[in-house]
Backbone atoms as SQL, in Angstrom:
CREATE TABLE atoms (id INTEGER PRIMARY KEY, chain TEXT, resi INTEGER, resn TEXT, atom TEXT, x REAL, y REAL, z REAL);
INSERT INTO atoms VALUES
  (1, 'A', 1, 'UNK', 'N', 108.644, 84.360, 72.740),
  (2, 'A', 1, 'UNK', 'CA', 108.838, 85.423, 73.707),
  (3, 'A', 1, 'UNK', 'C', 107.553, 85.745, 74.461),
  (4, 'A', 2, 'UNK', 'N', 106.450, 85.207, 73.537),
  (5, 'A', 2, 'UNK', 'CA', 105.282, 85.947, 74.947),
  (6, 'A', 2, 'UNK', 'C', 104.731, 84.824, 75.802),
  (7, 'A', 3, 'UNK', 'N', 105.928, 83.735, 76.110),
  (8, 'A', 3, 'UNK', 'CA', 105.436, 83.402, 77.755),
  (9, 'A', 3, 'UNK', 'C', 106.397, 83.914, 78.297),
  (10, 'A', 4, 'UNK', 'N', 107.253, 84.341, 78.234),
  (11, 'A', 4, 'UNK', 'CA', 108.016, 85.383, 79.099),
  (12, 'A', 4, 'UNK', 'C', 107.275, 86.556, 79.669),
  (13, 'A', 5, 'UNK', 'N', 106.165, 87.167, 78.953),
  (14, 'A', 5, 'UNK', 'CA', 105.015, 88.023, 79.286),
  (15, 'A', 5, 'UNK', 'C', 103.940, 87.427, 79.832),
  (16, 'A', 6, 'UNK', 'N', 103.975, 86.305, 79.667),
  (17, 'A', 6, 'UNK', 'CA', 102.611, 85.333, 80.065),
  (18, 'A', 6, 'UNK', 'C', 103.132, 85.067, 81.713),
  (19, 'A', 7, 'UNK', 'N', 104.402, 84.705, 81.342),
  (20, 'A', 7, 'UNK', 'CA', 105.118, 84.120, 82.925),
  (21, 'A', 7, 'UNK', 'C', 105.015, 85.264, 83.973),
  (22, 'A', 8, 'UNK', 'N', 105.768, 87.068, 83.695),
  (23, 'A', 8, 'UNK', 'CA', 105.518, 87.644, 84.361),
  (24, 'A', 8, 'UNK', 'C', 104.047, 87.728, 84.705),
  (25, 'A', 9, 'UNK', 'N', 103.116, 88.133, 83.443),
  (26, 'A', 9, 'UNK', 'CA', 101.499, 88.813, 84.140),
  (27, 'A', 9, 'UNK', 'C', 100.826, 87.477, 85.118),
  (28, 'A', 10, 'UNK', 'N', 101.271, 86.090, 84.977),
  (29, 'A', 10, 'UNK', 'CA', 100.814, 85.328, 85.957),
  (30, 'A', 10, 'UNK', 'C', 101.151, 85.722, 87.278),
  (31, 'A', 11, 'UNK', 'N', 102.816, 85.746, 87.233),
  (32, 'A', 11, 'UNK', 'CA', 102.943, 86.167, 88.454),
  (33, 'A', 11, 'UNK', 'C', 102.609, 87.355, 89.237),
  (34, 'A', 12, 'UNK', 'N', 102.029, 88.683, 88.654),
  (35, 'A', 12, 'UNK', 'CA', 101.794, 89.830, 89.362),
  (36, 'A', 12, 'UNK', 'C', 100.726, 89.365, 89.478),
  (37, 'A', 13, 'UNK', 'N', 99.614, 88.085, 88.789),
  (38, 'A', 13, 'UNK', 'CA', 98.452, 88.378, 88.988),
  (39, 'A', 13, 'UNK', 'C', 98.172, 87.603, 90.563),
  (40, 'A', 14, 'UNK', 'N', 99.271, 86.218, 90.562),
  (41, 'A', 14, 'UNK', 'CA', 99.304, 85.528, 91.626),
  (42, 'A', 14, 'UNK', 'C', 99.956, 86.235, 93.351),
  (43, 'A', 15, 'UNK', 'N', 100.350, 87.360, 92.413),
  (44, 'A', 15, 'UNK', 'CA', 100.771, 88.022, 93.676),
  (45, 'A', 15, 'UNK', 'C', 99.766, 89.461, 94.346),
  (46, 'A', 16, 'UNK', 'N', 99.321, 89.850, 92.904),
  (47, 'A', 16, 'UNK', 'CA', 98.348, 90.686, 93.355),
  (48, 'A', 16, 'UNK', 'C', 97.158, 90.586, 94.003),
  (49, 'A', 17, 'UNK', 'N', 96.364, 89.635, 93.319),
  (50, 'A', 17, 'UNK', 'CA', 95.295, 89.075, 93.981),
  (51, 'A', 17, 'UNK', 'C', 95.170, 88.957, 95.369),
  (52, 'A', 18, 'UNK', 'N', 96.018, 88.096, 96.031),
  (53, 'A', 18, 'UNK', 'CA', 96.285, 87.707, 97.450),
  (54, 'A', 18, 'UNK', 'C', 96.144, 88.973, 98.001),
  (55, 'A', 19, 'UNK', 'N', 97.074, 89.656, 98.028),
  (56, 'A', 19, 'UNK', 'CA', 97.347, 91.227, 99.176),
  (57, 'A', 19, 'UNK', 'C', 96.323, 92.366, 98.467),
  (58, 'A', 20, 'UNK', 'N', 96.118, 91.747, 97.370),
  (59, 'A', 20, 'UNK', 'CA', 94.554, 92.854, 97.258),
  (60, 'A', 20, 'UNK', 'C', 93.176, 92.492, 98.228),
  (61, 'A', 21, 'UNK', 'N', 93.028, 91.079, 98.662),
  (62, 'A', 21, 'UNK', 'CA', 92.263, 90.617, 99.499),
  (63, 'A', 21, 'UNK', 'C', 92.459, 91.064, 100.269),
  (64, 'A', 22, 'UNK', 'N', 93.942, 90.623, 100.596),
  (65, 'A', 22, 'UNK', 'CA', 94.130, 91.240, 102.408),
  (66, 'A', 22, 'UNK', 'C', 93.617, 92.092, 102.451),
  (67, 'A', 23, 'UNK', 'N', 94.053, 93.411, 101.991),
  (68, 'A', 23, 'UNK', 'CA', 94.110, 94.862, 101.558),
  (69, 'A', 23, 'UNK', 'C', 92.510, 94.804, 102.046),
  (70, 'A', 24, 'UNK', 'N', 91.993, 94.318, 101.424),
  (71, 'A', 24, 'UNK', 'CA', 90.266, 94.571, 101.582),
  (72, 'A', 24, 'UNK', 'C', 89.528, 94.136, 102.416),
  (73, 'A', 25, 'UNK', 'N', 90.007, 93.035, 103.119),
  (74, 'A', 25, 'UNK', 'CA', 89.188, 92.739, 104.290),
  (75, 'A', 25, 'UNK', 'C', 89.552, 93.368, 105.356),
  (76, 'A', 26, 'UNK', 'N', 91.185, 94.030, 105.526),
  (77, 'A', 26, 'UNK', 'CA', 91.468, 94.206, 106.676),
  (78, 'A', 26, 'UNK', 'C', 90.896, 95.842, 106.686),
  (79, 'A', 27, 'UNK', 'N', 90.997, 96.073, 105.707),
  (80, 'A', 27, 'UNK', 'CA', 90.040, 97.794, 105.616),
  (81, 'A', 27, 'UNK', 'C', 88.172, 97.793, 106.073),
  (82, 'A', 28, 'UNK', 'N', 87.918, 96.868, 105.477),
  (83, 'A', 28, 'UNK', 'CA', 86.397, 96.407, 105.512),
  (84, 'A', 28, 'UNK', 'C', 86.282, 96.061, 107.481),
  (85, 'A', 29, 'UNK', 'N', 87.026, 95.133, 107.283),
  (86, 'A', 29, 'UNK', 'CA', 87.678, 94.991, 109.253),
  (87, 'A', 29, 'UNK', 'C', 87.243, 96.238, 110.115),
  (88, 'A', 30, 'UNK', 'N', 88.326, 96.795, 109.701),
  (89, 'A', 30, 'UNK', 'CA', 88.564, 98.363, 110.472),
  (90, 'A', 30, 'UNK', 'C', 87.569, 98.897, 110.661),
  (91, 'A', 31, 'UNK', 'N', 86.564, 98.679, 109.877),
  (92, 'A', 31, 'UNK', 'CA', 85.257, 99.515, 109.239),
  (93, 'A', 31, 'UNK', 'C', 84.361, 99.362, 110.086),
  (94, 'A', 32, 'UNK', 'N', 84.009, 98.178, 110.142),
  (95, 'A', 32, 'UNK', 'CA', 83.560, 97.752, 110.641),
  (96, 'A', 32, 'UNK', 'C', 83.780, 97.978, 112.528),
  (97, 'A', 33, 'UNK', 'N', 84.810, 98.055, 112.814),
  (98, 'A', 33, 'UNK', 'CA', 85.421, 97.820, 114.115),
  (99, 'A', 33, 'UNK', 'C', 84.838, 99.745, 114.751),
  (100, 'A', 34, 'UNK', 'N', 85.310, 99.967, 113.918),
  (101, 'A', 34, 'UNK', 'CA', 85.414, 101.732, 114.048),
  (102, 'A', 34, 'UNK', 'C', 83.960, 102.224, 114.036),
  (103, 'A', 35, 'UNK', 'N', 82.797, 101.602, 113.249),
  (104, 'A', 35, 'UNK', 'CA', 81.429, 101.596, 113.187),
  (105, 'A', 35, 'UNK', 'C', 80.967, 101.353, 114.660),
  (106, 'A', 36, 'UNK', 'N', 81.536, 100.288, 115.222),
  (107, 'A', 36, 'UNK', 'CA', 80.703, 99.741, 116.399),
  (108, 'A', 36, 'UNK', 'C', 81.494, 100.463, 118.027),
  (109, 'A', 37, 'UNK', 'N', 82.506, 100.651, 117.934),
  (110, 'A', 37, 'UNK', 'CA', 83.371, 101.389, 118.940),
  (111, 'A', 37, 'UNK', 'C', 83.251, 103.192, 118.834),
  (112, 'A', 38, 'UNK', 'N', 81.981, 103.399, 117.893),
  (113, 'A', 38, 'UNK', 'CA', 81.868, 105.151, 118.142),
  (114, 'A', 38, 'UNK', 'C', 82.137, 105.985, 118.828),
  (115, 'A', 39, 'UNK', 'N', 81.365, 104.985, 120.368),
  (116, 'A', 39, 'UNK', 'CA', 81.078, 105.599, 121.201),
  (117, 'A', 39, 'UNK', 'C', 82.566, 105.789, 122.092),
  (118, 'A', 40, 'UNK', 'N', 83.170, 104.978, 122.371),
  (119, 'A', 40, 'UNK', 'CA', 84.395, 104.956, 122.685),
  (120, 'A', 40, 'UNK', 'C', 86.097, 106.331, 122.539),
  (121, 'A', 41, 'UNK', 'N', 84.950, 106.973, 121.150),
  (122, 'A', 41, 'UNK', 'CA', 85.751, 107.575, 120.850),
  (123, 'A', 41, 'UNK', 'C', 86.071, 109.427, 120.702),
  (124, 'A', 42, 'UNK', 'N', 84.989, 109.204, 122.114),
  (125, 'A', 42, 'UNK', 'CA', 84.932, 110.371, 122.418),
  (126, 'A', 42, 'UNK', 'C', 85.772, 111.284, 123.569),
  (127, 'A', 43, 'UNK', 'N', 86.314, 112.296, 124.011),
  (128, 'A', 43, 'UNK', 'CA', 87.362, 113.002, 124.381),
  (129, 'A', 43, 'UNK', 'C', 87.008, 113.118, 125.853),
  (130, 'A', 44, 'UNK', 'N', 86.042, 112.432, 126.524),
  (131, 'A', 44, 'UNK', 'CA', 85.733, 112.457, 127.681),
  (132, 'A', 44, 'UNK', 'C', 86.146, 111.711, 128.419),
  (133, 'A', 45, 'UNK', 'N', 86.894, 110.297, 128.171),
  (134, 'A', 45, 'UNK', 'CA', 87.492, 109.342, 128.768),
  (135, 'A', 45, 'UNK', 'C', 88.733, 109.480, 128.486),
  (136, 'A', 46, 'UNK', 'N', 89.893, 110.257, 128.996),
  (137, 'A', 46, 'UNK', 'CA', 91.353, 110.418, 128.806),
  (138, 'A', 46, 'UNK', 'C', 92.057, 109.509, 129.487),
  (139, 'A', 47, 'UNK', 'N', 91.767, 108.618, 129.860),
  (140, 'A', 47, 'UNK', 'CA', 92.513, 107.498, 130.611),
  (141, 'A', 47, 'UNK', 'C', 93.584, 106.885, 130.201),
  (142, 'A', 48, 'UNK', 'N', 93.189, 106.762, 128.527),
  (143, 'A', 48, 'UNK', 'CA', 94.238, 106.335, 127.754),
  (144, 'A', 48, 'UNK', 'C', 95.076, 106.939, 126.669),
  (145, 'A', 49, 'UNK', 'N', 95.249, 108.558, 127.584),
  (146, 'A', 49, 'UNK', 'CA', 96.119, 109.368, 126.825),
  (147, 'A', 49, 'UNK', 'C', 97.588, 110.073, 127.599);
């Protein structure tokens, strides 16, 4: 019975892993993106509201 436990925790691990990456670069991304566009994000240019 415990590769039936072995079989599931592989698979959450094969599934977790992946979209925990995503998860982290695309946040790290953002971070990054949002760091360098500061200036952009100020209430004086309403053009695009």
């Amino acid at each position: 019975m415990w590769y039936f436990y072995f079989a599931i925790g592989l698979a959450a691990v094969c599934i977790g892993v992946p979209v925990f990456l995503v998860y982290w670069y695309d946040k790290k991304r953002k971070r990054a993106f949002e760091k360098r566009n500061k200036k952009s994000d100020d209430m004086n240019d309403l053009d695009h509201y």
